[in-house]
C-alpha positions as CSV (number, residue, x, y, z in Angstrom):
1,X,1.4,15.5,-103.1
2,X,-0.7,18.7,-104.1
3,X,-1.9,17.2,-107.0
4,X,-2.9,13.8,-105.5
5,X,-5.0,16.0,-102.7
6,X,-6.8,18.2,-105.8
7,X,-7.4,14.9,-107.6
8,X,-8.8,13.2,-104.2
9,X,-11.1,16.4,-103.5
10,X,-12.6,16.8,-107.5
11,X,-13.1,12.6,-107.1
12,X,-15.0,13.1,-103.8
13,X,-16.8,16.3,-105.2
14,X,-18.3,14.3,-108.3
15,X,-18.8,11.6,-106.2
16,X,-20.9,13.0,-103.9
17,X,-23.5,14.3,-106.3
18,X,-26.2,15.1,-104.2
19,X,-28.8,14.3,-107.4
20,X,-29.3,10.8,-107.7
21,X,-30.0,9.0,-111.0
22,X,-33.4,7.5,-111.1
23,X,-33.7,4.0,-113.0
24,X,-35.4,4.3,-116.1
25,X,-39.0,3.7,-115.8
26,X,-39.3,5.5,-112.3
27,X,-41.4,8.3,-112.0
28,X,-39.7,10.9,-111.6
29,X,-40.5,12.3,-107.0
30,X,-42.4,15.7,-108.4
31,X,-44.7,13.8,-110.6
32,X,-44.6,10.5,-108.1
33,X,-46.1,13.2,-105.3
34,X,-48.5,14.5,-107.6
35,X,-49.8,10.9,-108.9
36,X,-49.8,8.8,-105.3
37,X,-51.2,12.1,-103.9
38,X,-54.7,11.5,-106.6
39,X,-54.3,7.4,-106.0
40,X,-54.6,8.2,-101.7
41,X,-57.5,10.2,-102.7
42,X,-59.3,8.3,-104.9
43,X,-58.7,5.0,-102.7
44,X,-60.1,7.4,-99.5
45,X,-63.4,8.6,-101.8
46,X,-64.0,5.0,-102.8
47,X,-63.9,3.5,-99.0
48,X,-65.5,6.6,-97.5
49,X,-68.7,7.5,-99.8
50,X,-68.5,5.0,-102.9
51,X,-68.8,2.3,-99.8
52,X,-72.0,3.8,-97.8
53,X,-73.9,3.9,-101.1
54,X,-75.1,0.0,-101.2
55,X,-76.1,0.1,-104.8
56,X,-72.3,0.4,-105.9
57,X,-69.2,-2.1,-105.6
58,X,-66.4,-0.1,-103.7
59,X,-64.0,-2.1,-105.2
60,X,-65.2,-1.8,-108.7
61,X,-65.5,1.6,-108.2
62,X,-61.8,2.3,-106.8
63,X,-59.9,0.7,-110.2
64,X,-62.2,2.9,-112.0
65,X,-61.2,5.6,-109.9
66,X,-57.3,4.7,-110.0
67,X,-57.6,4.5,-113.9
68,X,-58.3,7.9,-114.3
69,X,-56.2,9.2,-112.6
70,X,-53.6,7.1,-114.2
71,X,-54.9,8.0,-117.9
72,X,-55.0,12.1,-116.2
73,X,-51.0,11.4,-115.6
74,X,-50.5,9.5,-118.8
75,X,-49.0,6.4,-117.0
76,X,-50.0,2.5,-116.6
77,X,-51.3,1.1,-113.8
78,X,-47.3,-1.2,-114.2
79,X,-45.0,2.2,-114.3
80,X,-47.2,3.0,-111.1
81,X,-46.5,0.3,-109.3
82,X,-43.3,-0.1,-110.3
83,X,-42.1,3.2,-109.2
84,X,-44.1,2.6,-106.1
85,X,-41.8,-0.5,-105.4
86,X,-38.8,1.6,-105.8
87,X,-39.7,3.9,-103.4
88,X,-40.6,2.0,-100.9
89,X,-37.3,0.0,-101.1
90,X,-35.6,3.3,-100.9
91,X,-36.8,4.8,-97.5
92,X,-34.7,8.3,-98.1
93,X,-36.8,8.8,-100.8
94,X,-40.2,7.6,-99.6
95,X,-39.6,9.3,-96.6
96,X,-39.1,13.1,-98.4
97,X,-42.1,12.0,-100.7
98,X,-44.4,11.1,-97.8
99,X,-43.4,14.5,-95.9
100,X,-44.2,16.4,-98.6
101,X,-47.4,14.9,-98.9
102,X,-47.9,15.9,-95.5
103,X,-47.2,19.1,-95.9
104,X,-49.5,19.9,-98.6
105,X,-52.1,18.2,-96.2
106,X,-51.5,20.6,-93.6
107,X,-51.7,23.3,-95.6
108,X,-54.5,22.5,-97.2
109,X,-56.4,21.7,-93.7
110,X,-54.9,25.2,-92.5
111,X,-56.7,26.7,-95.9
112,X,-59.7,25.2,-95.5
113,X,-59.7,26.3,-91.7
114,X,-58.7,29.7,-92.7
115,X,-61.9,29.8,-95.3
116,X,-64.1,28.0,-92.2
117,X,-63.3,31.1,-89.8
118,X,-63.8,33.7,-92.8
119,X,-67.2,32.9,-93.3
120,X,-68.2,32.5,-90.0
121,X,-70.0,35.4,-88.6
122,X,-67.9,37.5,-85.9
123,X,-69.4,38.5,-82.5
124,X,-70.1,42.3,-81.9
125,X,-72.3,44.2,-80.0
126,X,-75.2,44.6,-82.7
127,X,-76.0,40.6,-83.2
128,X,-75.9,39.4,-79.5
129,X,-78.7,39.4,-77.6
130,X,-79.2,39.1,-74.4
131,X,-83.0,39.1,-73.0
132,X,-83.4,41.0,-70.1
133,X,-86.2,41.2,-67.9
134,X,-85.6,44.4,-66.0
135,X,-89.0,43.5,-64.1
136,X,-88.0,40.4,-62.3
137,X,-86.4,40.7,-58.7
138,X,-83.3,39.5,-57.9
139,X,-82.6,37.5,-54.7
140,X,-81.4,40.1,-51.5
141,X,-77.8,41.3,-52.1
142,X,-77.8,40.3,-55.9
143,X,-76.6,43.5,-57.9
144,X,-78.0,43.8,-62.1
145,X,-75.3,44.2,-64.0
146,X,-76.7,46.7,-67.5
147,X,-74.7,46.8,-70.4
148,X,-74.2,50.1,-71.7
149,X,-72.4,50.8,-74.9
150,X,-69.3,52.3,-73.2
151,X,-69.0,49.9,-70.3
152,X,-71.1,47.6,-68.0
153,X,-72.6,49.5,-64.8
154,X,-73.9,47.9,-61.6
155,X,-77.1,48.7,-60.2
């Protein structure tokens, strides 16, 4: 009975491999990310500026685009594609993909925030100015409010 349970537990153990064999001819999900990641962007540069400029055929322009970054990957437009179509028929898979292309979005929008907010100038004391005409006369019961450099008096 013992050694019917241990065999039972090593059969589920090896079953249950948690690493699951690609076909062959599927990119592999590290270099999938990396490739659909370039494709989304070069589709999203083609529509966005290759489009406003009227002298240029987005379309045109897009396959060039996508077969660059093919040839960058050293993959066919087919092994693409195919691996594309097996992802999307497997929705565990496209689903982690997808998320981690999310991610990398986010982080890279938090970045470029981050970067946006560095360069910004910050507000201190020395570069705002406030124009004050100490001259004019304020309406009865209206108090002038002076900034000092240690605190703000009334008058």
């Amino acid at each position: 009975m013992r050694t019917l349970f241990a065999a039972s537990i090593l059969v589920l153990l090896f079953s249950c491999n948690s690493k699951k064999k690609l076909p062959e001819g599927i990119l592999e999900p590290q270099k999938m990310q990396s490739v659909f990641w370039d494709y989304i962007r070069a589709d999203v540069y083609a529509k966005d500026f290759i489009k406003k400029d009227s002298s240029g055929n987005d379309t045109t322009e897009n396959i060039k685009l996508q077969n660059k970054v093919f040839n960058f990957y050293n993959i066919s437009r087919k092994d693409f594609y195919k691996s594309y179509d097996y992802y999307a028929t497997h929705p565990d898979l496209m689903n982690v993909l997808m998320d981690s292309m999310l991610a990398k979005q986010n982080r890279i929008k938090i970045n470029n925030q981050a970067k946006a907010s560095k360069n910004r100038p910050k507000l201190t004391e020395t570069n705002i100015r406030i124009p004050i005409d100490n001259n004019k006369k304020l309406p009865e019961g209206r108090k002038r409010i002076i900034p000092d450099k240690k605190a703000v008096r009334v008058e």
